[in-house]
Each structure stands twice: as structure tokens, then as C-alpha cells.
N, C-alpha and C positions, 0 to 999 in steps of 0.2 A: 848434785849440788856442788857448784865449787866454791873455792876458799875467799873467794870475795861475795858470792852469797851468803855465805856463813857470817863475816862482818859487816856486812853490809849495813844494818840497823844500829852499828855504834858507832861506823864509819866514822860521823860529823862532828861527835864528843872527842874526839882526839886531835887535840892543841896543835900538833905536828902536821897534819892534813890542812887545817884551816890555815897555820901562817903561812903552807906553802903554797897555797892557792894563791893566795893572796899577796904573797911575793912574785910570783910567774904572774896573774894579773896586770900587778905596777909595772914589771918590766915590757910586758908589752904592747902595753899604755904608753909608754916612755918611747919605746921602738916604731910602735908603729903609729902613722896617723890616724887613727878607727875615725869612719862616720857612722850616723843613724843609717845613713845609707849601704852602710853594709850587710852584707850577709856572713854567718862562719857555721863551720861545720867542727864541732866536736868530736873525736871517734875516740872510745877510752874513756867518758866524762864523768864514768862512775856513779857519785850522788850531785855532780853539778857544781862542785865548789869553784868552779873556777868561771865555769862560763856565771855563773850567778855573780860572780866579782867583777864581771865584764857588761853584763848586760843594758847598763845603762849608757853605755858607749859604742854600742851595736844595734842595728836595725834588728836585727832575727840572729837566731842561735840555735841550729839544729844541736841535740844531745846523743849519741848512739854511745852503747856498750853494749857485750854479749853478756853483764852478765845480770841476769833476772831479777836478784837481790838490790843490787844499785841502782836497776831504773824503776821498780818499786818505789824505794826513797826517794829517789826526783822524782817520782812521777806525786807524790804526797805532797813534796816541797813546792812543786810548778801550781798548784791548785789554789 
């Protein structure tokens, strides 16, 4: 088990993760032009916060991470 399976369930309660998703989002809302017509690939995306701050600006949004515990929670939260 590793150390982001271990947090992985309180991941989304911590203020710090949420503003920062949510910062990198805006900026790349600002940078890039997104359509519906896109596709993106996540890799790293943990429990989602970020592609979830994107989603409505993107066609599809693959999510990968290796680790078990965090696509768990997104797999909870995508439902």
C-alpha cells in the first residue's frame, strides 16, 4: 500500500488540494482554447480534482494514476 493509498479517502477534505486544482484549472482555461471537441488525458489525476474543474470544457477526460486508493475515490465520485 502506498502513501497516497493511505490518504487517499481524506484526499478531497483538504482546502489546499481543492484551491489548487482549481487554480491550475482557471489557468488553463485562460491558456488554452479547450472545446467540447476535445479529448485530454490525465496521468497523476489522483481523486480527479482537477480534471472535474475541467470537465465542462472538454469533450472526454481520461483519468489514470497507479495508485489504487485514488481511483477508488474517483471511481466513487465519476458515479
Amino acid at each position: 500500500m502506498s502513501e497516497f493509498d493511505i490518504k487517499a479517502s481524506g484526499w478531497d477534505r483538504n482546502l489546499m488540494h481543492r484551491e489548487r486544482a482549481e487554480t491550475v484549472a482557471a489557468a488553463i482555461i485562460r491558456q488554452i482554447p479547450l472545446s467540447r471537441k476535445m479529448k485530454a488525458l490525465e496521468f497523476g489525476a489522483g481523486t480527479g480534482l482537477l480534471s472535474f474543474n475541467l470537465m465542462n470544457h472538454i469533450g472526454q477526460i481520461t483519468l489514470v494514476d497507479n495508485s489504487e486508493g485514488m481511483v477508488k475515490i474517483l471511481r466513487e465520485k465519476a458515479v
